[in-house]
C-alpha positions as CSV (number, residue, x, y, z in Angstrom):
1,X,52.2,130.3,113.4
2,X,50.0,127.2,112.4
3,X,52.0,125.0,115.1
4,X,51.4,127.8,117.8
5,X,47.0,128.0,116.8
6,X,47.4,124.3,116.9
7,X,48.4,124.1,120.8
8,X,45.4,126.6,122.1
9,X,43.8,124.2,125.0
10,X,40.6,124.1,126.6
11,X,40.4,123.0,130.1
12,X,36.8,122.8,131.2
13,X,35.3,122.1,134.6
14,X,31.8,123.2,133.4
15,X,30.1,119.9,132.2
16,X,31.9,117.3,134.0
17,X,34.1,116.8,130.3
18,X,32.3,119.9,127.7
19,X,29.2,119.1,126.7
20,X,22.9,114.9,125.8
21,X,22.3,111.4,126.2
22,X,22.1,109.1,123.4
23,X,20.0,105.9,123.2
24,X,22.8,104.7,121.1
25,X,22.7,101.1,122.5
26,X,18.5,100.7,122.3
27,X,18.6,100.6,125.6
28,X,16.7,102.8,128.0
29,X,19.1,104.7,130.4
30,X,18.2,104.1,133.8
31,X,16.8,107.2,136.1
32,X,16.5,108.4,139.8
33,X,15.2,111.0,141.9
34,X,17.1,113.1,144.9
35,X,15.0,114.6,147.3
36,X,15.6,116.2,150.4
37,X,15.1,119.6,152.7
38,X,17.1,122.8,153.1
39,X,17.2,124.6,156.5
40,X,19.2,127.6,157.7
41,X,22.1,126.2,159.3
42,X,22.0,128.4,162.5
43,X,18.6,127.9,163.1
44,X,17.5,124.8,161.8
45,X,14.6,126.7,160.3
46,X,13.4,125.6,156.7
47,X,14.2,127.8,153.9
48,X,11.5,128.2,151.8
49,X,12.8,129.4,147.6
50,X,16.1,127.9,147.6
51,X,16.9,127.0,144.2
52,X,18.0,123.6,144.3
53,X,19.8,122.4,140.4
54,X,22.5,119.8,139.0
55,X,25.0,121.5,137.4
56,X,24.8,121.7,133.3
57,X,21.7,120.4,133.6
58,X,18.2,121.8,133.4
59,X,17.2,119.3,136.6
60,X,16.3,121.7,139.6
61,X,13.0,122.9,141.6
62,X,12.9,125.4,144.1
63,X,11.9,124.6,148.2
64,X,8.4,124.6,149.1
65,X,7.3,126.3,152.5
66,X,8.6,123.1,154.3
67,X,12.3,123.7,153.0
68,X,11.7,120.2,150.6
69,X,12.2,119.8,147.1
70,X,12.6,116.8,144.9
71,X,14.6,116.4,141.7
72,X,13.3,113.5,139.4
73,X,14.4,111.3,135.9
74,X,18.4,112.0,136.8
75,X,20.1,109.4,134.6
76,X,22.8,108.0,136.7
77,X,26.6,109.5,136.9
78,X,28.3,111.8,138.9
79,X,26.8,115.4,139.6
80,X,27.6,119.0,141.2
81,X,24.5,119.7,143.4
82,X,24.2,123.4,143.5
83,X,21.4,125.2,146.5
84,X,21.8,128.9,146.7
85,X,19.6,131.9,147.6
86,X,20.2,135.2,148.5
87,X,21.5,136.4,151.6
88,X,23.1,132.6,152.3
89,X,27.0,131.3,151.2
90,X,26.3,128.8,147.4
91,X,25.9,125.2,148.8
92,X,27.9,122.9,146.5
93,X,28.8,119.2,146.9
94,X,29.2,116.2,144.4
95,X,27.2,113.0,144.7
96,X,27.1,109.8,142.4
97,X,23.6,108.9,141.5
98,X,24.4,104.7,141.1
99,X,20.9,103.7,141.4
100,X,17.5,103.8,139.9
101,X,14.9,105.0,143.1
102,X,15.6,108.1,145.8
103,X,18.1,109.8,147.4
104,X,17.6,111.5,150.5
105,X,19.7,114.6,151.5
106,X,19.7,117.4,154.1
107,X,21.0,120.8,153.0
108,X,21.7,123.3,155.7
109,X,22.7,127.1,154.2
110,X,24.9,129.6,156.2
111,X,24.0,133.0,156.3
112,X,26.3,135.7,155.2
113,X,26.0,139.5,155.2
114,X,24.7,141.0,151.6
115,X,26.5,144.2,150.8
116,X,24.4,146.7,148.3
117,X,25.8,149.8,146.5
118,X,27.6,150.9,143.1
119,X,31.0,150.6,142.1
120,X,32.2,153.6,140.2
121,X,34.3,153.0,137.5
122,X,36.5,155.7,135.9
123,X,35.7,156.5,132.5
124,X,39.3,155.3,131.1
125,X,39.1,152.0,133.2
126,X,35.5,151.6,131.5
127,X,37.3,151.6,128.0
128,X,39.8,149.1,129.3
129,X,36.5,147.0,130.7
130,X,35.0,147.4,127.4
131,X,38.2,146.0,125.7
132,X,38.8,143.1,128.0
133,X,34.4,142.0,127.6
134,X,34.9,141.7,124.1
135,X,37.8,139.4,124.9
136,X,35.9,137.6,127.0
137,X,32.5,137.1,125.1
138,X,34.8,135.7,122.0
139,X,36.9,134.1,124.1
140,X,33.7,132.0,127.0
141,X,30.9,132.8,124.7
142,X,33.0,131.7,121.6
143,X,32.9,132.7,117.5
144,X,30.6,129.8,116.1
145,X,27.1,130.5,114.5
146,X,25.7,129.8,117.6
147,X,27.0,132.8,119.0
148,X,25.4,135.3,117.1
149,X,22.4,134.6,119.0
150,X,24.6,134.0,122.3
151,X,24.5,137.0,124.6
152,X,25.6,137.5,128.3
153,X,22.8,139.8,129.8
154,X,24.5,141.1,132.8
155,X,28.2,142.0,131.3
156,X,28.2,144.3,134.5
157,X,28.7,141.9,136.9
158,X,32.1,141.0,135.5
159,X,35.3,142.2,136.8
160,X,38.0,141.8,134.1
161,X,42.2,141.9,134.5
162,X,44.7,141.8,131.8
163,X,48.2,142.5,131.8
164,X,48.8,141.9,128.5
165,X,47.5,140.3,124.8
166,X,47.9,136.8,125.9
167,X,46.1,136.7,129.4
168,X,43.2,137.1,130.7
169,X,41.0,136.9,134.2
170,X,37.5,137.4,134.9
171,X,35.1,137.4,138.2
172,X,31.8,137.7,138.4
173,X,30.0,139.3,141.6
174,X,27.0,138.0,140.8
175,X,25.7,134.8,138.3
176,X,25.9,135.6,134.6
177,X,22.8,135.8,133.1
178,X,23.2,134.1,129.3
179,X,20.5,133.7,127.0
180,X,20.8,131.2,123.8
181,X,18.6,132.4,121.3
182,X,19.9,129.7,119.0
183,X,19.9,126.6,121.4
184,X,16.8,128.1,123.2
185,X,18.3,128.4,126.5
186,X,18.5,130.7,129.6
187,X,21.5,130.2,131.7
188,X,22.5,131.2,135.4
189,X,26.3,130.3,135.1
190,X,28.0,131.1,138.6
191,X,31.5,132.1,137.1
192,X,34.1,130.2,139.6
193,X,37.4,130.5,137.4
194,X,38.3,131.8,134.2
195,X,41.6,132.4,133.2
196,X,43.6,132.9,130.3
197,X,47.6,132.5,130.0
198,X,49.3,132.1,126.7
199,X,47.7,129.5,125.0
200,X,46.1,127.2,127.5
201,X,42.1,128.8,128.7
202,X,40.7,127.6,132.1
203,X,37.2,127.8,132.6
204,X,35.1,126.4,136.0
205,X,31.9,127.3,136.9
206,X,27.7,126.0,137.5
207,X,26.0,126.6,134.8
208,X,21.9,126.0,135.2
209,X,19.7,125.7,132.1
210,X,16.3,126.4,131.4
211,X,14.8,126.1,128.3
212,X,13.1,129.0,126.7
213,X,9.4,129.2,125.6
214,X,9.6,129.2,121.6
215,X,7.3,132.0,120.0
216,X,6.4,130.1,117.1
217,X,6.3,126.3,115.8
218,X,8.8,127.8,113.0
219,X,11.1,128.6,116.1
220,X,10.3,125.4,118.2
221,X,12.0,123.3,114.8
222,X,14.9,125.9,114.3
223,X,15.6,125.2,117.9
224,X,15.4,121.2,117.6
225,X,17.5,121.7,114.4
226,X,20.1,123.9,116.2
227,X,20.7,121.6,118.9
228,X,21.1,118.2,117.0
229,X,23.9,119.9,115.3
230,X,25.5,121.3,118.6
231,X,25.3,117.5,119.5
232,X,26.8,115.9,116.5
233,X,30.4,115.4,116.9
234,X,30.6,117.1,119.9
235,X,32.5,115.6,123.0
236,X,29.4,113.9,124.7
237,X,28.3,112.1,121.2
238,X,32.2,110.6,121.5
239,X,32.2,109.4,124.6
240,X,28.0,107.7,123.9
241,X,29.6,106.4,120.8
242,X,33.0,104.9,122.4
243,X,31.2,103.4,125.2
244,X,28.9,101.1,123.4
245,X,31.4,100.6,120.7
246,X,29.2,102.4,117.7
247,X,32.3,105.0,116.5
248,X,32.3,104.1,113.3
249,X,28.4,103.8,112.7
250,X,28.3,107.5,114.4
251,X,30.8,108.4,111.6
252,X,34.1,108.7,114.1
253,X,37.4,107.5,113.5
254,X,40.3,107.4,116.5
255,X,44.0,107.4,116.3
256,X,46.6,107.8,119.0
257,X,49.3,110.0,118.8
258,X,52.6,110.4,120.8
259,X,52.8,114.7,119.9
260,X,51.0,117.4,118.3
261,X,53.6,119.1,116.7
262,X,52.4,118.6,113.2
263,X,55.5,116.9,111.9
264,X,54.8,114.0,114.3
265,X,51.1,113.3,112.6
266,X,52.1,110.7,110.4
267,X,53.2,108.2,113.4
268,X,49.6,108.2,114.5
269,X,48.1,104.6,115.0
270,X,44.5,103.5,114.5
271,X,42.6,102.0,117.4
272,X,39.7,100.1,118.2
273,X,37.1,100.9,121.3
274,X,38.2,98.3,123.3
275,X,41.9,98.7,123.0
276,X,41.2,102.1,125.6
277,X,37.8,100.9,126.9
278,X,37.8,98.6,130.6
279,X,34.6,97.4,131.6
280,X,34.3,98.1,135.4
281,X,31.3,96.1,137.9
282,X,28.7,98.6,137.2
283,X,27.3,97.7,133.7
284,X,26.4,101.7,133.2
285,X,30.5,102.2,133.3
286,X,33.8,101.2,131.9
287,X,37.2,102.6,132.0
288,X,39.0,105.0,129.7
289,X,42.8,105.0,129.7
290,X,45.2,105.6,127.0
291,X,48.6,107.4,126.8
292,X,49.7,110.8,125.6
293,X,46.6,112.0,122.7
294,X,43.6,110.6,121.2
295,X,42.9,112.1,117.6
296,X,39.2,111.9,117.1
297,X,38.1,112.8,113.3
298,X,34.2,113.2,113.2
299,X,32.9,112.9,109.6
300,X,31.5,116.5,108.7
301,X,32.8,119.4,107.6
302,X,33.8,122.1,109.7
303,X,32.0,125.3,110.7
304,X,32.9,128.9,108.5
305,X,35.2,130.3,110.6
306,X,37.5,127.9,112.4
307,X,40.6,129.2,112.4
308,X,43.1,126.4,114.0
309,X,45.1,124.6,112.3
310,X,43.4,121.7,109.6
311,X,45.3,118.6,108.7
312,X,46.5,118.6,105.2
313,X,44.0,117.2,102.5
314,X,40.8,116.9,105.2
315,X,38.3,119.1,106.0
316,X,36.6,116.6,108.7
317,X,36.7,118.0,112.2
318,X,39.3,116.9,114.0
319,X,40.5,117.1,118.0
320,X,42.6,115.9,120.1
321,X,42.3,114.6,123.9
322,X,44.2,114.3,126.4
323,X,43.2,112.7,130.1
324,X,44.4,114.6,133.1
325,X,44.1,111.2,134.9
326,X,45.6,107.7,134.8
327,X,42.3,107.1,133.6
328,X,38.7,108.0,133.7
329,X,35.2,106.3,134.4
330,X,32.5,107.7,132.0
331,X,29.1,106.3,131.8
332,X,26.3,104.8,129.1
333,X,25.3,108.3,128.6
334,X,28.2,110.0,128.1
335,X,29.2,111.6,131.3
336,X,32.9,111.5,133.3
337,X,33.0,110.7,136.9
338,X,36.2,112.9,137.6
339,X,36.4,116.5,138.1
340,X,38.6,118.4,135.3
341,X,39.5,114.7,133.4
342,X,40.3,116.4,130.0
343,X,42.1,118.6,128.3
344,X,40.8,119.5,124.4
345,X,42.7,121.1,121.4
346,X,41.6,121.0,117.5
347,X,38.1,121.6,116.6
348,X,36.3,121.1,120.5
349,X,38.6,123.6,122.0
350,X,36.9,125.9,119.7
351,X,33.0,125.2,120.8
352,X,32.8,127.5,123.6
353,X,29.5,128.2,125.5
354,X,27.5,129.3,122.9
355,X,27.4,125.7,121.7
356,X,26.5,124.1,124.7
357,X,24.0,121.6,126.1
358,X,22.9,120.2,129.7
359,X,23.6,116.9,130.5
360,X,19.9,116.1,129.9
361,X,19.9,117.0,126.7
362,X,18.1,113.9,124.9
363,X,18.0,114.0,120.9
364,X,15.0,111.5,120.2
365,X,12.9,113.3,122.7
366,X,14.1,116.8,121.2
């Protein structure tokens, strides 16, 4: 049983890797703008309240009456450029932000036909639904003490399929609506995959952020709290930490391992930043290759109610990663170039949504 908890993957195309920049180096993190118009595509007319965002980020603006819109401090990396209103197809397209000033773009959106009306539901296919959307919220939303406050507004949107205990497949007709009352965060996440089979869970999709208006000063600090401990340890403070060579001042230790069947644990051999890091020409990113797993072990205890399996005689948090690549670039800030570059088992694959954070997530301005 442990060996079988042990293998449960977490394949995420959400965040570029899963889940806040760092100033780790005492250098400032170099930023741009993109800028650009939107126009119906069979017209050429300009579309005015297009929402315009970079995916897990909280970066976006809507069109003014022109069609134009401008999206500023973006620190440089790859992105997912999302523009999508109703009544026209959701405009997506990557772009790599390589330099500090602006980039120009034109966005033209196709209409498509919007079709209105219920879909009735019969009452013992609602019980089923009900079933499945408590599978799901554990299972995208997640079990952590973040989740508690984690709630998907909209559940109705979802269509859910199962054929059995150990799958699972949801669609959403419209964007789920989530709202973070622990992170202080709204989120519009447009829902492209999610699938479940056996013990591997897929999850794609655009999530926008917008950060919620605290009520009090006592909930502004809760808030601030919240997140710095949704960002300790978490996959973005690794990769900050491995890329200017701070692990073990961040309190991580590395280790790569041939297997994760648990007998195989004791061959695992310690390793140093630059024995997987490759500096490349750009001086914002370098290289990550290794083979087979990399066993991270972040120096903190782990969260009531992690239920994987624990190494014998630890209680630190521990994951493993594994590159869907040869290798990967990943930047100062902690972001991956690639598009699905990971998968995650251990104590990551168990932070699900509830625990995330956009991309511009910054701790010392939080």
């Amino acid at each position: 049983m442990q060996s079988k908890s042990l293998m449960k993957a977490f394949v995420c195309g959400l965040l570029g890797m899963l889940f806040f920049v760092l100033s780790a180096s005492g250098q400032e993190t170099p930023h741009a703008a993109i800028s650009g118009k939107v126009v119906d595509d069979s017209t050429s007319a300009p579309l005015f309240g297009v929402n315009v965002f970079l995916v897990n980020t909280t970066l976006g603006r809507s069109t003014d009456e022109s069609g134009n819109f401008e999206i500023r401090n973006i620190p440089l990396g790859t992105y997912e450029i999302i523009a999508s209103r109703l009544g026209y197809a959701v405009y997506s397209f990557r772009t790599r932000v390589t330099a500090a000033g602006i980039q120009k773009l034109e966005i033209r959106l196709t209409p498509t036909i919007v079709q209105l009306g219920e879909v009735l539901v019969a009452a013992s296919d609602q019980a089923i639904w009900r079933k499945n959307l408590q599978r799901f919220d554990e299972l995208f939303i997640g079990t952590t003490r973040n989740a508690r406050q984690c709630d998907i507004v909209n559940p109705e949107v979802l269509d859910l399929k199962s054929d059995g205990p150990d799958d699972l497949e949801a669609t959403a007709r419209r964007p789920l609506a989530i709202e973070n009352l622990s992170l202080g965060y709204h989120i519009e996440f447009l829902l492209k995959t999610f699938k479940v089979l056996n013990d591997v869970m897929t999850v794609e999709g655009m999530p926008r952020f917008t950060e919620l208006k605290p009520s009090s000063a006592a909930q502004q600090a809760e808030w601030k709290e919240n997140r710095m401990r949704a960002f300790k340890g978490s996959p973005r403070h690794f990769l900050v930490s491995l890329f200017h060579k701070q692990l073990a001042e961040n309190g991580f230790t590395i280790y790569l391992v041939s297997s994760l069947a648990p007998e195989l644990f004791i061959s695992k051999q310690p390793v140093k930043e630059g024995e997987i890091l490759t500096d490349l020409p750009r001086e914002y990113e370098k290289s990550l290759r290794f083979n087979h797993y990399l066993e991270v072990e972040y120096d903190d205890a782990v969260e009531a109610g992690f239920n994987l399996l624990r190494r014998g005689g630890t209680t630190r948090q521990i994951s493993w990663l594994t590159l869907n690549y040869y290798a990967v670039t990943i930047t100062q800030n902690g972001l991956i170039n690639e598009q699905f570059p990971t998968r995650v088992y251990g104590y990551w694959a168990w932070k699900r949504m509830a625990d995330a954070l956009p991309l511009d997530y910054e701790p010392e301005n939080n």
